[in-house]
PDB file with SEQRES, HELIX, SHEET and CRYST1 records, atoms N, CA, C and O in Angstrom:
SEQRES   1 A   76  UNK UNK UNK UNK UNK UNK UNK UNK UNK UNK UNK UNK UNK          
SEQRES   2 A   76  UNK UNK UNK UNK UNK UNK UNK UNK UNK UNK UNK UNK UNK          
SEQRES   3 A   76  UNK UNK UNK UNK UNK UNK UNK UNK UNK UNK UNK UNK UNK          
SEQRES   4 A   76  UNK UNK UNK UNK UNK UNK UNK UNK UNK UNK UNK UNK UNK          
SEQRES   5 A   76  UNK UNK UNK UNK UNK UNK UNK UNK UNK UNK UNK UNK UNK          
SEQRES   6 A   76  UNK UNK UNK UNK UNK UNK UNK UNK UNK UNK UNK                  
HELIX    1 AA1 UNK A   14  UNK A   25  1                                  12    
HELIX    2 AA2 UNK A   58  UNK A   60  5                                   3    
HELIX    3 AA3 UNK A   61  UNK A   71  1                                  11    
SHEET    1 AA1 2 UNK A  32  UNK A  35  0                                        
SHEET    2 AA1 2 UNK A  52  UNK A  55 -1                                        
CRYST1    1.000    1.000    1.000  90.00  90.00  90.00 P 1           1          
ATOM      1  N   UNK A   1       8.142   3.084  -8.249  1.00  0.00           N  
ATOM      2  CA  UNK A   1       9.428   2.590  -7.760  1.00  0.00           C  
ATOM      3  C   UNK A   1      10.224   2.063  -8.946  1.00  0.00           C  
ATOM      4  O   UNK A   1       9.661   1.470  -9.866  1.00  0.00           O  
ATOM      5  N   UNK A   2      11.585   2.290  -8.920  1.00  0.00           N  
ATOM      6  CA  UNK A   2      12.073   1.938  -9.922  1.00  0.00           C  
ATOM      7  C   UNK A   2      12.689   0.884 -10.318  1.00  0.00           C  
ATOM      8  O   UNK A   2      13.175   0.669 -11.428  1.00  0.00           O  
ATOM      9  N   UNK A   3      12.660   0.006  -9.102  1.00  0.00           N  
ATOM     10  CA  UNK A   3      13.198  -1.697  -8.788  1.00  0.00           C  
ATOM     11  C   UNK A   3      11.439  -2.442  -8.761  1.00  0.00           C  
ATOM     12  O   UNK A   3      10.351  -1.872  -8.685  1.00  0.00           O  
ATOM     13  N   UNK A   4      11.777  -3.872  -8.856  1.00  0.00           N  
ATOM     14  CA  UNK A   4      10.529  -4.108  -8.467  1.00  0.00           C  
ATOM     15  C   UNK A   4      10.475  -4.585  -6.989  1.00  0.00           C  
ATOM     16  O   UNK A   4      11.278  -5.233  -6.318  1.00  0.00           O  
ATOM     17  N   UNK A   5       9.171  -4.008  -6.684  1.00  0.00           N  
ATOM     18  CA  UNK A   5       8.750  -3.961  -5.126  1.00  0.00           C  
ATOM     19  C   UNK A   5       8.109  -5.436  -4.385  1.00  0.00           C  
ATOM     20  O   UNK A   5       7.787  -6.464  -4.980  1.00  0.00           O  
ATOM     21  N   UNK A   6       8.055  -5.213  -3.168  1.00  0.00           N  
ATOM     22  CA  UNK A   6       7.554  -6.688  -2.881  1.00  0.00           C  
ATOM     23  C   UNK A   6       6.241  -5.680  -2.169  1.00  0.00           C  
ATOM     24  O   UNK A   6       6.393  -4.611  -1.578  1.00  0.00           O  
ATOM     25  N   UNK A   7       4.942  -6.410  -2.446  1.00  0.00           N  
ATOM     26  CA  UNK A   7       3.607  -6.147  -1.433  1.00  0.00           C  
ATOM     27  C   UNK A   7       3.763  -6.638  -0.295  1.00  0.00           C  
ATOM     28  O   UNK A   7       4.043  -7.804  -0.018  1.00  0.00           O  
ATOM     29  N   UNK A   8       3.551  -5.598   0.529  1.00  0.00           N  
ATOM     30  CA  UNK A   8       3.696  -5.429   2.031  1.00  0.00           C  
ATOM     31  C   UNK A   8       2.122  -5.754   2.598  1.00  0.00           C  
ATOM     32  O   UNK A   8       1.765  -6.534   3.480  1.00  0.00           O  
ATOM     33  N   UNK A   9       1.390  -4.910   1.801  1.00  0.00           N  
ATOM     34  CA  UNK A   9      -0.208  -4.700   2.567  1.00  0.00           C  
ATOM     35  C   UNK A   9      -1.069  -4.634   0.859  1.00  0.00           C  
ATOM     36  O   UNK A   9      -0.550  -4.360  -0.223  1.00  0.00           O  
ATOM     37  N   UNK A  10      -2.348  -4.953   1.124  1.00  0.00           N  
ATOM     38  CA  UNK A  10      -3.548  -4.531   0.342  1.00  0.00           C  
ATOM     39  C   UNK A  10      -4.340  -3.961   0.900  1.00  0.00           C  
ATOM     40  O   UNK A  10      -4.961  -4.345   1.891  1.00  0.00           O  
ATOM     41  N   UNK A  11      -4.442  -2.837   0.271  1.00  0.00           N  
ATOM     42  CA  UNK A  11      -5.711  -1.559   1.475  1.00  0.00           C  
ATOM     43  C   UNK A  11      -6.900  -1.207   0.053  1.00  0.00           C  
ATOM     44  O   UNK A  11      -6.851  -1.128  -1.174  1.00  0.00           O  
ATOM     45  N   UNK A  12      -7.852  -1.084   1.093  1.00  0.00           N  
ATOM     46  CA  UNK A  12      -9.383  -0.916   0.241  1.00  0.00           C  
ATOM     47  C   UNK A  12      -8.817   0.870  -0.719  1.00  0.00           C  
ATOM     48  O   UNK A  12      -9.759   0.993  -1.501  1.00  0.00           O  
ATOM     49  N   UNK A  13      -8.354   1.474  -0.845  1.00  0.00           N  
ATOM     50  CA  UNK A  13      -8.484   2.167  -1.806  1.00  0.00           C  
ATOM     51  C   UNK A  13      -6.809   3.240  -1.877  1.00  0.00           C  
ATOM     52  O   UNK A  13      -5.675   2.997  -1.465  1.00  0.00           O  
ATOM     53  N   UNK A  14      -7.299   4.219  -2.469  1.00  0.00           N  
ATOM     54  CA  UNK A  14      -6.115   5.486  -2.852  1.00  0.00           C  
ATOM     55  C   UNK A  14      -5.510   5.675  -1.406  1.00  0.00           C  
ATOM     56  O   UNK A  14      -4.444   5.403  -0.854  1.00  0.00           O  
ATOM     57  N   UNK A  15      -6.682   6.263  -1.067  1.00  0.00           N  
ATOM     58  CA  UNK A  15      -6.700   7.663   0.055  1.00  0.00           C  
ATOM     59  C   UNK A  15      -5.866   6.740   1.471  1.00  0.00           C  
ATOM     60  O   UNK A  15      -4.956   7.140   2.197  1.00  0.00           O  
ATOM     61  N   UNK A  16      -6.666   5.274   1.481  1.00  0.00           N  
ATOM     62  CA  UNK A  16      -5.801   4.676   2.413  1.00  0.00           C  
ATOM     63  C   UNK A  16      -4.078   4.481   2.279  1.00  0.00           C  
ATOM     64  O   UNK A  16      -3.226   4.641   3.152  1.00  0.00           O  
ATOM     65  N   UNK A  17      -3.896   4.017   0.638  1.00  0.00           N  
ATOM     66  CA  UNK A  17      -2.535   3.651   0.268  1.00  0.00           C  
ATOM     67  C   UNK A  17      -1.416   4.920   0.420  1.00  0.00           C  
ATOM     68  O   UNK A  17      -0.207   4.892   0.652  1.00  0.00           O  
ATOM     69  N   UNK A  18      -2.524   6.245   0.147  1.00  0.00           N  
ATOM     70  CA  UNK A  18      -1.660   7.193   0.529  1.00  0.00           C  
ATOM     71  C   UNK A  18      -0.924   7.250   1.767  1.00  0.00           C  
ATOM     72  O   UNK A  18       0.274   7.518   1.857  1.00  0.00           O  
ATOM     73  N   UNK A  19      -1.958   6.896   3.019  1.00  0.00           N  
ATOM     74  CA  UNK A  19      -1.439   6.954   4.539  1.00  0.00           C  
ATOM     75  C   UNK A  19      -0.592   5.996   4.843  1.00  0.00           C  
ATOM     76  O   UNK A  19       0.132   6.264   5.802  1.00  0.00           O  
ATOM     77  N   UNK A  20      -0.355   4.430   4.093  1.00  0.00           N  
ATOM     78  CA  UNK A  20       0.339   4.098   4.630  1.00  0.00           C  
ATOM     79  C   UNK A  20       1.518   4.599   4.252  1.00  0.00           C  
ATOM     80  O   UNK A  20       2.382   5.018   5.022  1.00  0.00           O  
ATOM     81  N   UNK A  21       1.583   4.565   2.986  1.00  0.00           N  
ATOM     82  CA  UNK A  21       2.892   5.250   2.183  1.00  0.00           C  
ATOM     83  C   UNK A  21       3.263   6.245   2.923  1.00  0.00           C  
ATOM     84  O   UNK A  21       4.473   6.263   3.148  1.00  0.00           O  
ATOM     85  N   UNK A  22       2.560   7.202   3.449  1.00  0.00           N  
ATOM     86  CA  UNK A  22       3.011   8.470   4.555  1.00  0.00           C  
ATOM     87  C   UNK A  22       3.696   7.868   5.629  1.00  0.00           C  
ATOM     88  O   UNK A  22       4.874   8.215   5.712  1.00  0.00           O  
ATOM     89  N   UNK A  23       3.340   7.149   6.388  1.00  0.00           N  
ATOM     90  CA  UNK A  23       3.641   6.485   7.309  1.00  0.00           C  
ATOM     91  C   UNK A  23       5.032   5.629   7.153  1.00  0.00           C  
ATOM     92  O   UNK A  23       5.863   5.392   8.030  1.00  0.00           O  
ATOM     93  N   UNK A  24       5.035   5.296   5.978  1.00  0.00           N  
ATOM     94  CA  UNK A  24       6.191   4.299   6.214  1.00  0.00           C  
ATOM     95  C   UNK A  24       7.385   5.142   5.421  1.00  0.00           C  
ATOM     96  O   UNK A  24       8.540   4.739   5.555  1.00  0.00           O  
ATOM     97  N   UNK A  25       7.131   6.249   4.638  1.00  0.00           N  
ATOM     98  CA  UNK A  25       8.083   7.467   4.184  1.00  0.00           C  
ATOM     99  C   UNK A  25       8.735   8.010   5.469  1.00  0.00           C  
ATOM    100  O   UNK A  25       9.939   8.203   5.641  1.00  0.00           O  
ATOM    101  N   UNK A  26       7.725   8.225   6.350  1.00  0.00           N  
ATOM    102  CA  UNK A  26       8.237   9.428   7.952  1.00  0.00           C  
ATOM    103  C   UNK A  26       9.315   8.011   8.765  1.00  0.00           C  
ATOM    104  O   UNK A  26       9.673   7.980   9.943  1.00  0.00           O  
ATOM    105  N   UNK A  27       9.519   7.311   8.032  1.00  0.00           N  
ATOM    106  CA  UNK A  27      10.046   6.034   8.724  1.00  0.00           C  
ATOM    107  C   UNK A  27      11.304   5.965   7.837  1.00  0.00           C  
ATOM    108  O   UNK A  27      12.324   5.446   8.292  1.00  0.00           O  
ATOM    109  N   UNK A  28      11.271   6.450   6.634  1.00  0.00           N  
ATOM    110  CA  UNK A  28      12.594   6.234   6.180  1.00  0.00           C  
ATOM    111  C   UNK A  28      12.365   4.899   4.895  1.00  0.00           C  
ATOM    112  O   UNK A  28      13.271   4.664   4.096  1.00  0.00           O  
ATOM    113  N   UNK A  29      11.493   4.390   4.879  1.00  0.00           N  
ATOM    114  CA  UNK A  29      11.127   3.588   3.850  1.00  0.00           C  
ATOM    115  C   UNK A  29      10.626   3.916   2.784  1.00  0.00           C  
ATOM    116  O   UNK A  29       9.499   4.400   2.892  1.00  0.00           O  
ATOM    117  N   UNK A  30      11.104   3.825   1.605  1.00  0.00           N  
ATOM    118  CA  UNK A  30      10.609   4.329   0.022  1.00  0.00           C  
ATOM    119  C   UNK A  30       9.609   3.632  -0.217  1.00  0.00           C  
ATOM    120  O   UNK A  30       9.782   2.418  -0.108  1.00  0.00           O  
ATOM    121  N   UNK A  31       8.413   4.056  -0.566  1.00  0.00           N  
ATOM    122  CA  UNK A  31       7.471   3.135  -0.700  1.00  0.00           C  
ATOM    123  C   UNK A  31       6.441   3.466  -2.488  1.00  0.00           C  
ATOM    124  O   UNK A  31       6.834   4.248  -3.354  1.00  0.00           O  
ATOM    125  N   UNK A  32       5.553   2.880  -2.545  1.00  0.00           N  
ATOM    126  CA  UNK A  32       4.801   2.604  -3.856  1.00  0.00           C  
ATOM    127  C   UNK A  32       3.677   2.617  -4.008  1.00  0.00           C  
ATOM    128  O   UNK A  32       3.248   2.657  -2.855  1.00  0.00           O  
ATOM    129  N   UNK A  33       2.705   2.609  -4.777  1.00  0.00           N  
ATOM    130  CA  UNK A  33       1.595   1.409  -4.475  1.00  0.00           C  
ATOM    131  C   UNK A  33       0.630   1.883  -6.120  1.00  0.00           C  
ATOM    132  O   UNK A  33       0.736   2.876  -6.841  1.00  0.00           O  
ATOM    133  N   UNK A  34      -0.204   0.743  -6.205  1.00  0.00           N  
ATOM    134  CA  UNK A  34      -0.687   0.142  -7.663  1.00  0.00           C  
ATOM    135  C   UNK A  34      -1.966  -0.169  -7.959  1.00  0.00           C  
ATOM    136  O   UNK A  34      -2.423  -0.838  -7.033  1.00  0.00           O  
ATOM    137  N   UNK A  35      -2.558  -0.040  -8.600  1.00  0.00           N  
ATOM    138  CA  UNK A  35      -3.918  -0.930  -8.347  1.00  0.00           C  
ATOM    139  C   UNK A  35      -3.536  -2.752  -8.316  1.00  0.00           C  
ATOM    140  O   UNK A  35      -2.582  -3.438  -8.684  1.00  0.00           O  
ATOM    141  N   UNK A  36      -4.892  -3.021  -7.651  1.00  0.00           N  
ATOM    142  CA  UNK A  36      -4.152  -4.863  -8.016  1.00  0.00           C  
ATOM    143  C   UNK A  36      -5.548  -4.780  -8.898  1.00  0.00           C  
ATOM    144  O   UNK A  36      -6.389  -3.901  -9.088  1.00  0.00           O  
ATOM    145  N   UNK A  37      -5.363  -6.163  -9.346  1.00  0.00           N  
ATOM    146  CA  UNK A  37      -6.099  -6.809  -9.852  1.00  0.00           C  
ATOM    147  C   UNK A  37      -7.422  -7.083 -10.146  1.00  0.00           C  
ATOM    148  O   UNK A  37      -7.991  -7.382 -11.196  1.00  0.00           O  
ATOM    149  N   UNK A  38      -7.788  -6.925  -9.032  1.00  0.00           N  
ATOM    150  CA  UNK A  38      -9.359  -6.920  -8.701  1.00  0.00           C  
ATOM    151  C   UNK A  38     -10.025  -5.342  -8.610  1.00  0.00           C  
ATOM    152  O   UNK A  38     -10.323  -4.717  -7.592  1.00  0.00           O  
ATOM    153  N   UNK A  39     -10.113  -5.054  -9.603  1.00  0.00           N  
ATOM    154  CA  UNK A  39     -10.985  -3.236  -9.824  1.00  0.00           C  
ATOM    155  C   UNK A  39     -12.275  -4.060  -9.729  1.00  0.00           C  
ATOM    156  O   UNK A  39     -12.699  -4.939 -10.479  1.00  0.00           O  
ATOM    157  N   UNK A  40     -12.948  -3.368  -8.235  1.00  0.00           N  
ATOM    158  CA  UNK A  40     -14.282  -3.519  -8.485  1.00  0.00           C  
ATOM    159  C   UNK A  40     -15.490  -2.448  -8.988  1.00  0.00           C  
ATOM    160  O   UNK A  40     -16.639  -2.314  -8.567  1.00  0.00           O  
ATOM    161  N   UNK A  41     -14.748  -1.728 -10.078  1.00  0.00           N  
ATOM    162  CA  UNK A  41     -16.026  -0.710 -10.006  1.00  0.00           C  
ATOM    163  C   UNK A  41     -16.325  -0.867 -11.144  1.00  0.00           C  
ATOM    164  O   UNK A  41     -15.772  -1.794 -11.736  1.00  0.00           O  
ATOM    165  N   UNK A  42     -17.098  -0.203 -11.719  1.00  0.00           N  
ATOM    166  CA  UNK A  42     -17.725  -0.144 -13.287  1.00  0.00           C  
ATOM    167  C   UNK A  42     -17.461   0.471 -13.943  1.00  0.00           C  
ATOM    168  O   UNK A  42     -17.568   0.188 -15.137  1.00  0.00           O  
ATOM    169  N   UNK A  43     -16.772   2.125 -13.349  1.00  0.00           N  
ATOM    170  CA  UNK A  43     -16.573   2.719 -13.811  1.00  0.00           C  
ATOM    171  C   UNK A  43     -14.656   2.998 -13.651  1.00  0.00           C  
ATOM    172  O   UNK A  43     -14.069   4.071 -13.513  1.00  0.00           O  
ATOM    173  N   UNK A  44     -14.216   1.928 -13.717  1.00  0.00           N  
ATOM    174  CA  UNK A  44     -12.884   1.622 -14.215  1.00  0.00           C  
ATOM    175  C   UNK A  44     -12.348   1.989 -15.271  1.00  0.00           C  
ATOM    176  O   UNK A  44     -11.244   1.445 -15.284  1.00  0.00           O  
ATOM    177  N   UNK A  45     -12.480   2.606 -16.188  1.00  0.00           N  
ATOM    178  CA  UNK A  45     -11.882   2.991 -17.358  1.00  0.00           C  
ATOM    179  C   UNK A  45     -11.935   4.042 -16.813  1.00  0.00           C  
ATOM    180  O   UNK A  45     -10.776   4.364 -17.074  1.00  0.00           O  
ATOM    181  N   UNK A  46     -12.441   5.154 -16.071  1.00  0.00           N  
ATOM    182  CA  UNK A  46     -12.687   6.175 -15.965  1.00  0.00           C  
ATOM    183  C   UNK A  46     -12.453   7.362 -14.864  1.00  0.00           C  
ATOM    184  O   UNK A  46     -12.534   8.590 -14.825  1.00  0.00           O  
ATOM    185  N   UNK A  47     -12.061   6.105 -13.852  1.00  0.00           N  
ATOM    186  CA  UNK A  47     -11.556   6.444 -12.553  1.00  0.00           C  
ATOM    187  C   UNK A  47     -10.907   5.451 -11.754  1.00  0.00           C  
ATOM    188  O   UNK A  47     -11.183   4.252 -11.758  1.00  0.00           O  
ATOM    189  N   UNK A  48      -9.892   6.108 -10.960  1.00  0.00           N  
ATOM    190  CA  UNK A  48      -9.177   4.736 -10.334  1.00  0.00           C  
ATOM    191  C   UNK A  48     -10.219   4.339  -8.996  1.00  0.00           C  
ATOM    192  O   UNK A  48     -10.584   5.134  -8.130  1.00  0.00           O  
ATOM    193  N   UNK A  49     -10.485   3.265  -9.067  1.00  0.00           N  
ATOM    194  CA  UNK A  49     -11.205   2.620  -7.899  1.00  0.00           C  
ATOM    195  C   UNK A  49     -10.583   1.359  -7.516  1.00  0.00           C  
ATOM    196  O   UNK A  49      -9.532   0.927  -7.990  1.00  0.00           O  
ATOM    197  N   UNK A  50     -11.418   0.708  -6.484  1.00  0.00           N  
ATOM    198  CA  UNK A  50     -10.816  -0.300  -5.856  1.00  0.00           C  
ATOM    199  C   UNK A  50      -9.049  -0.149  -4.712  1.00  0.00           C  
ATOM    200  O   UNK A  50      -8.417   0.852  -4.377  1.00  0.00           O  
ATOM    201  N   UNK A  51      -8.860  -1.304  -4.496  1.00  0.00           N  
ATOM    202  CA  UNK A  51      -8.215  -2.088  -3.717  1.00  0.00           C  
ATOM    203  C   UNK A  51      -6.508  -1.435  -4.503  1.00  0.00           C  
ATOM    204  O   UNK A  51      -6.233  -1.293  -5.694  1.00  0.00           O  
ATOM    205  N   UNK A  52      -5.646  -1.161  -3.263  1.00  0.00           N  
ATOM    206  CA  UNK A  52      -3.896  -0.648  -3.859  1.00  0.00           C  
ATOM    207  C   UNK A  52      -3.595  -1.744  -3.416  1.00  0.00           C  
ATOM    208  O   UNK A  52      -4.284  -2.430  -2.662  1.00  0.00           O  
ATOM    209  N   UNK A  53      -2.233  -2.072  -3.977  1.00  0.00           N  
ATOM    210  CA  UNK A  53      -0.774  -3.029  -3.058  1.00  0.00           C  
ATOM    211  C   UNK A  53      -0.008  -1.853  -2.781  1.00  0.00           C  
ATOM    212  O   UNK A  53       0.261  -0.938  -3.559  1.00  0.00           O  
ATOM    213  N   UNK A  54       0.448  -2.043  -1.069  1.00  0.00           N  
ATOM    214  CA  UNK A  54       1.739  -1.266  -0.929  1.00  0.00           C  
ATOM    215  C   UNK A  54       3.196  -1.980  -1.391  1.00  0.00           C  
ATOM    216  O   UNK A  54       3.745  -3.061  -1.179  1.00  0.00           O  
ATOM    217  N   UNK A  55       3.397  -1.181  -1.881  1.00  0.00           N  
ATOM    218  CA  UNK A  55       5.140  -1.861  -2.305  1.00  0.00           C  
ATOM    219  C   UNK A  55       6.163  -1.260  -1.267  1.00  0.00           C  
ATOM    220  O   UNK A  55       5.863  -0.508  -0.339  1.00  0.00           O  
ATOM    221  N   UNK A  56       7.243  -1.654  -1.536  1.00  0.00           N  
ATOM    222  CA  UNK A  56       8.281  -1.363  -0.986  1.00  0.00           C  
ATOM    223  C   UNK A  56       9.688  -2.194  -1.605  1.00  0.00           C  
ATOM    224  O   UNK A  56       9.411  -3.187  -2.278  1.00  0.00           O  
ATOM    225  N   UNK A  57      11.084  -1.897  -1.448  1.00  0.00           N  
ATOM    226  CA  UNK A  57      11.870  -2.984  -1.628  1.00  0.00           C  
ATOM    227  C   UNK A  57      11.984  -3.665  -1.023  1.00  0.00           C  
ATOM    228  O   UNK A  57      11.571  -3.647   0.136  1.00  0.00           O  
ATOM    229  N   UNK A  58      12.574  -4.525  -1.535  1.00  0.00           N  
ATOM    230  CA  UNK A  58      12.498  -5.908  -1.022  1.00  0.00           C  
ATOM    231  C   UNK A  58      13.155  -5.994   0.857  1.00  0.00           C  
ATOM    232  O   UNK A  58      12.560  -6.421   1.846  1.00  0.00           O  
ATOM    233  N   UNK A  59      14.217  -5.546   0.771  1.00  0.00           N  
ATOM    234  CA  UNK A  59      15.613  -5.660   2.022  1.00  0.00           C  
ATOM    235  C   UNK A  59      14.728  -4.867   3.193  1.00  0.00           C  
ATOM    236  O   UNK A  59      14.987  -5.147   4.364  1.00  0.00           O  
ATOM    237  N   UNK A  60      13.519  -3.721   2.859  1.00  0.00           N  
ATOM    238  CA  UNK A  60      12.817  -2.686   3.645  1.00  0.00           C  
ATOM    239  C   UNK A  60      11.033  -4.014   3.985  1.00  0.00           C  
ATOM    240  O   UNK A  60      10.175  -3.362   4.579  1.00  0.00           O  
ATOM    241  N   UNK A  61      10.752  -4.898   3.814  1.00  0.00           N  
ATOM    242  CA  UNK A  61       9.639  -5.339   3.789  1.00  0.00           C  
ATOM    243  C   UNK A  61       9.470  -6.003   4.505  1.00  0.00           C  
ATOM    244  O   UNK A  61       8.305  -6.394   4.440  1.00  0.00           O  
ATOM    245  N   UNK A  62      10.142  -6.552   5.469  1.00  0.00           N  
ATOM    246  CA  UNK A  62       9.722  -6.947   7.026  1.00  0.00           C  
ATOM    247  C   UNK A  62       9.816  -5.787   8.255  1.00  0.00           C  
ATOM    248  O   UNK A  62       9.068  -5.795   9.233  1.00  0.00           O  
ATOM    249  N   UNK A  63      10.689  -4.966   8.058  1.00  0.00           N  
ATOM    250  CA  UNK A  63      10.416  -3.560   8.757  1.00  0.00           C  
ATOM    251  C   UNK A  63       8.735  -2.766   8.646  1.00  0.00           C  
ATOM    252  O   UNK A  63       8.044  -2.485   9.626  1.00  0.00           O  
ATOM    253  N   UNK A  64       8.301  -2.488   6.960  1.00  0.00           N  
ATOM    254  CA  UNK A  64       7.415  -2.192   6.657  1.00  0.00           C  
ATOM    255  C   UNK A  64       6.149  -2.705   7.404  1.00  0.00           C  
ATOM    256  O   UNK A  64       5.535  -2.128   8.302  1.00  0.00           O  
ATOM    257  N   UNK A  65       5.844  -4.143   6.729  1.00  0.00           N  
ATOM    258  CA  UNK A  65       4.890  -4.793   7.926  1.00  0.00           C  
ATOM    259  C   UNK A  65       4.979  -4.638   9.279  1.00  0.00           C  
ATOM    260  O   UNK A  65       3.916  -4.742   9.890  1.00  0.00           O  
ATOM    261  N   UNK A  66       5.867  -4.439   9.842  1.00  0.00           N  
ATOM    262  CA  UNK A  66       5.985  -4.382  11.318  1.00  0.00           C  
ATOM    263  C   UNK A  66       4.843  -3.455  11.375  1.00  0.00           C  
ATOM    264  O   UNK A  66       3.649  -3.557  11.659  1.00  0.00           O  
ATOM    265  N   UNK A  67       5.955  -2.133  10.850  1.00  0.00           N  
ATOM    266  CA  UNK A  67       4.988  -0.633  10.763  1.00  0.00           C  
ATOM    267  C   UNK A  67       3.605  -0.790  10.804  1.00  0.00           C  
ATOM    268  O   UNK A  67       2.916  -0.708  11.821  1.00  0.00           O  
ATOM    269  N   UNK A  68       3.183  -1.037   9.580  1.00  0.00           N  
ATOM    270  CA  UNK A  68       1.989  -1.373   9.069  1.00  0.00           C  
ATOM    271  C   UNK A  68       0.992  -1.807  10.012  1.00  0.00           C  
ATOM    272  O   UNK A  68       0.062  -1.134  10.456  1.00  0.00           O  
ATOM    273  N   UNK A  69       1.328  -3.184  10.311  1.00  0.00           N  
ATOM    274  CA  UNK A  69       0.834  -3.346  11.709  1.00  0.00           C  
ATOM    275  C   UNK A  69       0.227  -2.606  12.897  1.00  0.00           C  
ATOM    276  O   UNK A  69      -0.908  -2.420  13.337  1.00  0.00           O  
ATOM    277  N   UNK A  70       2.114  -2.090  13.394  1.00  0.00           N  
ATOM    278  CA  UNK A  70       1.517  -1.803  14.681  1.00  0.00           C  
ATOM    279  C   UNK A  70      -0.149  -0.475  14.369  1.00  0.00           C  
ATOM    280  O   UNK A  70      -1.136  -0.276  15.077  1.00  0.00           O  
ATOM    281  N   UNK A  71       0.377   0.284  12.680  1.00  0.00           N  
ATOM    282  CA  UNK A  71      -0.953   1.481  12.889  1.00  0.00           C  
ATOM    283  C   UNK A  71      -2.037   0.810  12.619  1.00  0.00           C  
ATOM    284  O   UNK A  71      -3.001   1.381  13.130  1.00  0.00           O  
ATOM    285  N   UNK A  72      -2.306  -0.053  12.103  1.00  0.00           N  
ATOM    286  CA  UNK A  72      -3.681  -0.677  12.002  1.00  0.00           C  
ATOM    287  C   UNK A  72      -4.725  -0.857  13.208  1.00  0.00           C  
ATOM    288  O   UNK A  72      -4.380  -1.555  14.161  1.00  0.00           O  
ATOM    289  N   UNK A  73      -5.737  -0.371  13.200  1.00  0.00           N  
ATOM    290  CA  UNK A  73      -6.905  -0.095  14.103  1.00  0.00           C  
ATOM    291  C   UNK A  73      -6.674  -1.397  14.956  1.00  0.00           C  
ATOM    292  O   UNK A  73      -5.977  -2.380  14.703  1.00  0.00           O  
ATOM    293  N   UNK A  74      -7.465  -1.112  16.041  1.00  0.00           N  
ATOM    294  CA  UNK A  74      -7.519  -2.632  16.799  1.00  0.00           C  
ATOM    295  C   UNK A  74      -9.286  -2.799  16.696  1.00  0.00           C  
ATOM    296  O   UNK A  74     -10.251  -2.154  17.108  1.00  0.00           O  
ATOM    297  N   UNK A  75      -9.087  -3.968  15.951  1.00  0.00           N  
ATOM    298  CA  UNK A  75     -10.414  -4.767  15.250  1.00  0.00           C  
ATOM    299  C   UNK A  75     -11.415  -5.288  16.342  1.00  0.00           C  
ATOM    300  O   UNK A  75     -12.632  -5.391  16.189  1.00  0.00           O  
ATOM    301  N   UNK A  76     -10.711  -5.595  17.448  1.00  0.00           N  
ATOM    302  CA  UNK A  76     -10.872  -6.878  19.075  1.00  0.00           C  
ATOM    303  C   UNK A  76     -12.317  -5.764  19.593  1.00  0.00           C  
ATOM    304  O   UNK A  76     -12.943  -6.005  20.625  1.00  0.00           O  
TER     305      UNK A  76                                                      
END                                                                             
């Protein structure tokens, strides 16, 4: 993204950050996402592992969460 983004969500890896990003693209929202901070693998120099932030802009990031939300599994 070419502004800086605000984190919407933290999802356990790529493959997830991809879907939300899908999800919130088919919505009309430009979206991002990064490694954070916490790489838990070992083999970090070498491959991307761990935990994304979804981004988004800023003015789009209470819409986003909504989204986000409602697709998230029901945990109950």
């Amino acid at each position: 993204m070419e502004q800086e983004g605000v984190v919407v969500k933290v999802v356990s890896g790529e493959p997830e950050a991809q879907i939300a990003c899908g999800l919130l693209r088919s919505n009309g929202i430009a979206c991002g996402y990064r490694d954070t901070e916490a790489i838990d693998s070992p083999l970090e120099d070498f491959q991307a592992a761990g935990q994304r932030e979804i981004l988004v802009r800023p003015e789009d990031a209470e819409t986003a969460r909504a989204l986000l939300e409602e697709s998230a599994p029901d945990t109950a």
